[in-house]
C-alpha positions in Angstrom: 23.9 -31.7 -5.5 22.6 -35.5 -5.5 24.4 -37.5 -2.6 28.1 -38.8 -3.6 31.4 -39.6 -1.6 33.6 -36.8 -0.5 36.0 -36.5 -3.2 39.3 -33.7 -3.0 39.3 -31.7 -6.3 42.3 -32.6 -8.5 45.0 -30.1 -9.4 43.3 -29.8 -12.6 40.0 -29.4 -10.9 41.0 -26.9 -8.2 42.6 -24.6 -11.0 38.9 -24.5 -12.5 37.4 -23.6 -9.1 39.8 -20.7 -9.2 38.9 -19.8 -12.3 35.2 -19.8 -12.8 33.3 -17.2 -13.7 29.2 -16.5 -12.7 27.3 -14.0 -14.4 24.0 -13.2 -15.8 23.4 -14.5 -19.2 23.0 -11.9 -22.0 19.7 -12.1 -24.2 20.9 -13.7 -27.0 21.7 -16.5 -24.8 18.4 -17.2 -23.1 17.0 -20.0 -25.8 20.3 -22.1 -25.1 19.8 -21.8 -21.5 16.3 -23.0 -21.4 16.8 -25.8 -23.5 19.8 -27.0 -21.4 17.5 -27.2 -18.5 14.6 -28.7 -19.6 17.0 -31.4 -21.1 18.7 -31.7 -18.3 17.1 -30.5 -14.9 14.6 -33.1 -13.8 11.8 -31.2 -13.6 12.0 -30.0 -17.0 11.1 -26.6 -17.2 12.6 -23.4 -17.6 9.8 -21.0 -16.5 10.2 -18.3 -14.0 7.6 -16.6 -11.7 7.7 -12.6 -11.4 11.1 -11.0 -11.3 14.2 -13.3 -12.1 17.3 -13.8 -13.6 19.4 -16.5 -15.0 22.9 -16.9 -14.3 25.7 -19.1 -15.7 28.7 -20.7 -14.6 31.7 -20.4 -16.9 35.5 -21.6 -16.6 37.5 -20.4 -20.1 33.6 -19.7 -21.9 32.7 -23.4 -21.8 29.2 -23.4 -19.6 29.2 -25.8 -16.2 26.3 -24.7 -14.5 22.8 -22.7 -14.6 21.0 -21.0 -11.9 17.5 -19.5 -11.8 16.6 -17.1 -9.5 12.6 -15.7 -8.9 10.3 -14.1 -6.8 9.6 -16.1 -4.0 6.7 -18.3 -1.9 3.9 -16.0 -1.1 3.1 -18.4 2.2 5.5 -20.2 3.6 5.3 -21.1 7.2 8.8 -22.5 8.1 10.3 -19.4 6.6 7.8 -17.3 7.8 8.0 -18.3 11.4 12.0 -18.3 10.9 11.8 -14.7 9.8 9.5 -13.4 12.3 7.7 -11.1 10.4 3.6 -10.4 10.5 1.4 -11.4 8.0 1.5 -8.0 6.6 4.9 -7.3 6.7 5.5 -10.2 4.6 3.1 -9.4 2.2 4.5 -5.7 1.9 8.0 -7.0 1.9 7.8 -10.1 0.2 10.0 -8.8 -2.8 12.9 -8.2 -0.8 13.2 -12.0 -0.7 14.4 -14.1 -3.7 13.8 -18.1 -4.6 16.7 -20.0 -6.2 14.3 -22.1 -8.6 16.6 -24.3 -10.5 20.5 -25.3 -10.1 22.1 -28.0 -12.6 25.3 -28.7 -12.9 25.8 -29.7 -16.7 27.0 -33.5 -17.6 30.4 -34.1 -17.4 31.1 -31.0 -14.8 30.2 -32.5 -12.0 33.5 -31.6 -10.4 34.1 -31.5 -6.4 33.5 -28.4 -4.8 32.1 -27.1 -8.0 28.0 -26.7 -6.9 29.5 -24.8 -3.8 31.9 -22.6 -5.5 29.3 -21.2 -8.4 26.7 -20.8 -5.5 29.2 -19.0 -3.5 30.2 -16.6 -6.2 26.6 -16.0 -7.3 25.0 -14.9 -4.0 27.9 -12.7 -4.2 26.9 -10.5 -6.6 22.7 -11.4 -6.8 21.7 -8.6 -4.4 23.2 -5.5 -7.1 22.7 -7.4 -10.3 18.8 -7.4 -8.7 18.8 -3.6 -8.3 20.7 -3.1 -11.6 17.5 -5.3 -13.2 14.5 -4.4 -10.9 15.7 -1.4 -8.9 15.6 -3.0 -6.0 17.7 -5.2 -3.7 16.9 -8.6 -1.9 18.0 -9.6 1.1 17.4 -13.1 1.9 17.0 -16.6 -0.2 15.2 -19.7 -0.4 15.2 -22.4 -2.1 13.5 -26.3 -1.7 15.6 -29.5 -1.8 13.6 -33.2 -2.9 15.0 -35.2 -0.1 14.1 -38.3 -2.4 16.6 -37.0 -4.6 19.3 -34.8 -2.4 20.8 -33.7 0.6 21.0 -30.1 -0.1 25.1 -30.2 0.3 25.8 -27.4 -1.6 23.3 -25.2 0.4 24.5 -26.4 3.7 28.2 -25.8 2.8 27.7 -22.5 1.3 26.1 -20.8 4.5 22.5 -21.9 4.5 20.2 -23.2 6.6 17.4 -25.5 7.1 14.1 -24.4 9.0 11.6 -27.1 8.2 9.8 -28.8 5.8 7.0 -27.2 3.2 3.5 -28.5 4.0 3.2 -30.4 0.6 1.1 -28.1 -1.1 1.8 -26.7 -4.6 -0.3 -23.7 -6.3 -2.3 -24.3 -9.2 -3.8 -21.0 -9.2 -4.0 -17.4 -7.6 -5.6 -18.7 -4.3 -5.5 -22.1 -4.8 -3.1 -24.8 -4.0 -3.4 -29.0 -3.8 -1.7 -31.3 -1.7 1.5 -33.6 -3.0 2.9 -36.6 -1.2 6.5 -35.0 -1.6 7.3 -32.1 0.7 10.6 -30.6 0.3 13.7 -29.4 2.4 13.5 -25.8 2.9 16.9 -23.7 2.9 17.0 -20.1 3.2 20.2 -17.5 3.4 21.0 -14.0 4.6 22.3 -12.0 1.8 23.1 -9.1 4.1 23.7 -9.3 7.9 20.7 -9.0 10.0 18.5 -9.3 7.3 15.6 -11.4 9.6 15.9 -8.4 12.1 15.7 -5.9 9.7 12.8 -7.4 7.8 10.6 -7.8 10.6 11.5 -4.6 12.2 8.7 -1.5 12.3 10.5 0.4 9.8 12.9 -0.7 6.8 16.3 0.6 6.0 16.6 3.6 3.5 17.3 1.4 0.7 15.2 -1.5 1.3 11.9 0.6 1.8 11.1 1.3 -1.8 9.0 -2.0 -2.0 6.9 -1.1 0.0 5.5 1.9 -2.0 4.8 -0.6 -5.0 2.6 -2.9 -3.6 -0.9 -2.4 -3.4 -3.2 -1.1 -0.4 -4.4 -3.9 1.5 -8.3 -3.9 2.5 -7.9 -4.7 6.2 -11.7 -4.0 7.1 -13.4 -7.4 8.4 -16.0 -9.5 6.9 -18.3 -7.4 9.7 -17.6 -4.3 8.9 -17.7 -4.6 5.4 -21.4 -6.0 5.5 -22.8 -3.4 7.6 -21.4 -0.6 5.4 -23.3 -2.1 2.5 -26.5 -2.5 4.2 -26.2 0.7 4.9 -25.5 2.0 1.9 -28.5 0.4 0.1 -30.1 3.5 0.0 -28.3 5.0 -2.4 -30.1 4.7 -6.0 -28.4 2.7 -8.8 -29.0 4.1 -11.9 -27.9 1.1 -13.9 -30.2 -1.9 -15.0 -29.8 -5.0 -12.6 -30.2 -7.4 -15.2 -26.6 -9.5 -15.0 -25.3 -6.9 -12.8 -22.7 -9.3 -10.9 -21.8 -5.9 -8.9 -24.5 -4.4 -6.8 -24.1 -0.9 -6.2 -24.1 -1.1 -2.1 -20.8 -3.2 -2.8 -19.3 -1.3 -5.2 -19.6 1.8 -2.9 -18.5 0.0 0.4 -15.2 -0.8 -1.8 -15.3 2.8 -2.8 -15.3 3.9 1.0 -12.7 1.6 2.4 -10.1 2.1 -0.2 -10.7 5.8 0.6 -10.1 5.1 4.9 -6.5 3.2 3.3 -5.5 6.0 1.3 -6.1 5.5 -1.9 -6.0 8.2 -4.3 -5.4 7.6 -7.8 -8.5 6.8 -9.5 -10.2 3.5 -10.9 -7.0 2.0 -11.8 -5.8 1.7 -8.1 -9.4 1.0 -6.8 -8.8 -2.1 -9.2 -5.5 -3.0 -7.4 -6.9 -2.3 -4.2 -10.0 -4.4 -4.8 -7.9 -7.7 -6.1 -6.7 -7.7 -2.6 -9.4 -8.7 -1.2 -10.4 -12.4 0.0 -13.0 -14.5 -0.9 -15.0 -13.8 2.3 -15.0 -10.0 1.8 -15.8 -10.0 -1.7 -19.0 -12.3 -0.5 -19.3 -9.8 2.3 -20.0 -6.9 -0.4 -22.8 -9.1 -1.5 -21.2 -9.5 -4.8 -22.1 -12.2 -7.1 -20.2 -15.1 -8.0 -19.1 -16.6 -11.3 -21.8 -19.3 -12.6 -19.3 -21.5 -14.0 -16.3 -21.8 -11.1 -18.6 -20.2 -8.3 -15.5 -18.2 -7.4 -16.2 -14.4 -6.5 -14.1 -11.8 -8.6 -13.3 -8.3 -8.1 -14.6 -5.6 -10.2 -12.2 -4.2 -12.2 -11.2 -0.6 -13.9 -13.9 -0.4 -16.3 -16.8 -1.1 -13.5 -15.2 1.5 -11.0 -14.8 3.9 -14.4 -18.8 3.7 -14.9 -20.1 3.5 -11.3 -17.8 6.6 -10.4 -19.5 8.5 -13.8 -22.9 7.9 -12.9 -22.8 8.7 -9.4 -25.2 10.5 -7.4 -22.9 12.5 -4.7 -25.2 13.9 -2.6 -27.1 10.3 -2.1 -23.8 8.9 -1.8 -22.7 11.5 1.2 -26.1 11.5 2.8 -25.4 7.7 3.1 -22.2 8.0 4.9 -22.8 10.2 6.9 -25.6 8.3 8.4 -23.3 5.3 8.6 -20.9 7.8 10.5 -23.4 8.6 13.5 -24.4 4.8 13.3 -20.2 4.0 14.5 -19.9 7.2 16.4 -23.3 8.2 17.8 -24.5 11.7 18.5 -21.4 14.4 17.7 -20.1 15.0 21.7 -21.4 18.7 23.3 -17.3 20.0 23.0 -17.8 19.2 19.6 -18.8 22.6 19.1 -15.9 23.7 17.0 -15.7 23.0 13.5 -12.8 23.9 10.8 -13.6 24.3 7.1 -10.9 24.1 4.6 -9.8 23.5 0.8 -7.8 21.1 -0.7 -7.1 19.9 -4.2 -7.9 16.3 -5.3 -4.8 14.8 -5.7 -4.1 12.9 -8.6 -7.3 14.7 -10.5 -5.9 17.8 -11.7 -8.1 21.0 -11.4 -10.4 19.4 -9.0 -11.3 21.2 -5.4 -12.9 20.3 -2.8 -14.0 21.8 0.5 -14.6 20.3 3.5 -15.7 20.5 7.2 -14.6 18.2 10.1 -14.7 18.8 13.6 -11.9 20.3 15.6 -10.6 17.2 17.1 -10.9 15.8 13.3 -13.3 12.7 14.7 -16.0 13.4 12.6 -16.3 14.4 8.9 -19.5 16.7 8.3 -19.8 17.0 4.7 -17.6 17.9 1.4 -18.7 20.4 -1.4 -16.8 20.6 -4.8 -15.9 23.9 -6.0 -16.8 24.8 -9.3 -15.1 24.9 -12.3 -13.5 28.3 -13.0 -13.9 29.7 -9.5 -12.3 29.2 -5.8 -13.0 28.3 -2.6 -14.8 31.2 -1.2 -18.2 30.6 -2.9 -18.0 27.1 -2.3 -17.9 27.8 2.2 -21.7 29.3 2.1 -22.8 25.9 0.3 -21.1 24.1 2.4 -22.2 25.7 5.6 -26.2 25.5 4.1 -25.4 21.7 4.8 -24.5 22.0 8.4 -26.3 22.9 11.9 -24.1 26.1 13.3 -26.6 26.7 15.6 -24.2 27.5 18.8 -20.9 26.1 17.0 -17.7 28.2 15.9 -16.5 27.5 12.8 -12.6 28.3 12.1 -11.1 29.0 8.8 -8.0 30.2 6.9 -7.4 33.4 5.8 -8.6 33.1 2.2 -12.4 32.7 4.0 -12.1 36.1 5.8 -14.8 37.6 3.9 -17.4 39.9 5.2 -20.5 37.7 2.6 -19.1 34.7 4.5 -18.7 36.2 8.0 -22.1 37.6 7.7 -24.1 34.6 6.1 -22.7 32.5 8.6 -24.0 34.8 11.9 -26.8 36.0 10.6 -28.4 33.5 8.8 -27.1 30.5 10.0 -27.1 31.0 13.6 -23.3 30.4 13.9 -20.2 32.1 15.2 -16.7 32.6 13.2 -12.8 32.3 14.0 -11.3 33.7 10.9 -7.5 34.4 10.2 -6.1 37.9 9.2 -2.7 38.3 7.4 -1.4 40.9 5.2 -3.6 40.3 2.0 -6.3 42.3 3.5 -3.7 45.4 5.3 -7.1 47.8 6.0 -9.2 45.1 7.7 -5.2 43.9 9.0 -4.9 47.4 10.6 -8.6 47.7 11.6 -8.0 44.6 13.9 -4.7 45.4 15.2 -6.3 48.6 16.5 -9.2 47.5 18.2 -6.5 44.7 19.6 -3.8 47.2 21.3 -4.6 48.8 25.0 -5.2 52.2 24.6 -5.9 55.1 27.1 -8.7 57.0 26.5 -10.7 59.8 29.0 -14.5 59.3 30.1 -15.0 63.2 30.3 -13.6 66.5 29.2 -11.8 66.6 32.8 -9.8 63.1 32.6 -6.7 63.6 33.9 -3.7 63.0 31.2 -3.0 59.6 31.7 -6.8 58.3 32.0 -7.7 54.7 32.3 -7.3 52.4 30.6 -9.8 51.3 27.5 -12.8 49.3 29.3 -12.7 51.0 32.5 -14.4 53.8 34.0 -14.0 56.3 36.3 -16.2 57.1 39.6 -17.6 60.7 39.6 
């Protein structure tokens, strides 16, 4: 790859070219590898970031080349800007791209044509050997060229193309990178057609969409938001001793609520997934404290979200958010007046119900009760309603909570009125309904005449 003359391969040469072979090395050749490229590569390392794989150029089993591949830049502007994609389409999509981190050509093969040809025959065949090893394809490559030390031939011959520069930085940690005097060449390839369009489109293909589903829910609330939720939810008692505590309750439960608005689901080991996507700004923003020593904020992890979800206290907890509810959405609006209950079971958290009531128009959440172990739904809807001000609303349910105990605690006591489903588990009260439903004739008096009036009318004497 460094910059030499044209030369025309020999006979000799060109009957290599047609013969090489590129594949993926097996494992018992991965400590020959690596020592062939710290010894020979000039930046004399051979460790790879995230997914990769290592593949080697053969002619006859005599080894003429090594290639690296690896997961790519997380921030790259030049690419990023070439792609077109939105800041969270690259983070969500990021995987279907792939970095081609190291590519020597061994002494004493560096043939004409030969850098080209084994790059040629590897991006060939990268895209399925990555699905084969990570069960997933990629769709696009990069790699960075010194231009102190070459002209990135082999990449412009073998289809791709230059964007821009990088910005000089290099990472030296998760979030933090330092400036170099040496920016690089970038190069990037489509390994499918239309990849850019594709990546930055609203949806991905079938087969590309599976990455998507792997990486982690993003907290997209702003540093705003995230602050007024836990002044607000300062009122909820922490049962835990505040000496050392580097994460304050309020926090801690504003986390809880926004990962709950993104969908998450599976307990304190994707609240810690979720929370380690948060910056630096909204982890100060949750009034969490940082590390003495770097002064760096760090997110809680599964153990704290295990203990703080143990020791809760729920009603506290709901009292709290509903309050911040009518503090966003102000007083409930007068055609408001309808309100669904309904069951559902926790998902994820086997054997765990919970029932629920939200307005009609599903704007506004009005409180959740859990149903008690070894028993169902229907005694669960009086607690629930206890909660709630029916005074002059209708509340609607399914079919399970057509019981008279409900239908009557819920006018009588509480002031409300019911919308209740009938179906066939209940035929009598089924039947009952049906009748009292159907037009029927009946006669005011002894005299009616055979076909009478209909049911609601009367007759003048």
């Amino acid at each position: 790859m460094s910059a030499t003359r044209f030369q025309r391969p020999s006979i000799s040469e060109q009957q290599i070219l047609r013969e090489l072979l590129v594949r993926p090395i097996r494992p018992a050749e991965r400590a020959r590898f690596d020592q062939l490229l710290v010894a020979h590569h000039y930046l004399k390392s051979a460790t790879l970031v995230g997914e990769h794989l290592r593949y080697v150029a053969t002619h006859r089993g005599r080894w003429l080349a090594l290639l690296t591949w690896a997961a790519p830049a997380r921030h790259l502007r030049a690419r990023d800007q070439w792609i077109g994609w939105s800041d969270e389409q690259r983070r969500r999509r990021l995987a279907l791209l792939v970095s081609n981190t190291r590519f020597l050509i061994l002494p004493e093969w560096h043939l004409p044509n030969l850098a080209s040809r084994a790059m040629k025959l590897c991006l060939a065949r990268l895209s399925a050997d990555w699905q084969a090893a990570w069960q997933h394809p990629v769709v696009l490559a990069e790699s960075f060229v010194d231009p102190q030390l070459f002209r990135g031939t082999a990449y412009k011959v073998s289809g791709w193309v230059n964007p821009g520069a990088t910005a000089g930085f290099t990472r030296h940690a998760a979030d933090y990178y330092v400036a170099h005097d040496r920016p690089k060449q970038l190069w990037v390839r489509e390994l499918c057609p239309r990849a850019r369009r594709r990546l930055r489109a609203e949806h991905l293909p079938p087969g590309w969409a599976g990455v998507e589903t792997k990486v982690p829910v993003r907290c997209r609330d702003s540093v705003k938001t995230l602050r007024a939720l836990t002044a607000h939810l300062a009122r909820v008692p922490d049962a835990r001793s505040r000496h050392g505590l580097r994460y304050p309750l309020p926090g801690l439960l504003a986390l809880l609520a926004a990962a709950t608005f993104c969908g998450v689901s599976r307990g304190p080991s994707e609240l810690a997934a979720f929370a380690a996507t948060l910056s630096q700004a909204q982890l100060r923003a949750l009034r969490f404290r940082p590390d003495p020593h770097t002064r760096r904020y760090t997110a809680p992890t599964e153990t704290v979200f295990t203990r703080v979800l143990a020791a809760m206290d729920n009603a506290a907890l709901q009292a709290a958010l509903l309050s911040w509810q009518d503090q966003l959405l102000g007083p409930p609006a007068p055609q408001d007046h309808v309100l669904s209950v309904d069951g559902k079971e926790l998902r994820h958290a086997q054997g765990v119900q919970l029932v629920s009531a939200v307005t009609a128009r599903g704007q506004r959440w009005l409180g959740t009760v859990r149903v008690a172990d070894k028993s169902n739904e229907i005694p669960a809807v009086p607690q629930l309603l206890d909660t709630l001000d029916l005074r002059g609303k209708l509340v609607a349910a399914d079919a399970l909570h057509t019981q008279s105990d409900t239908a009557r605690h819920l006018v009588q006591e509480r002031g409300g009125d019911y919308l209740f489903t009938v179906k066939d588990n209940q035929p009598t009260l089924r039947q009952t309904v049906q009748t009292l439903l159907t037009p029927q004739r009946f006669s005011p008096s002894a005299h009616a005449a055979e076909h009478g009036p209909h049911l609601g009318t009367q007759q003048k004497p």
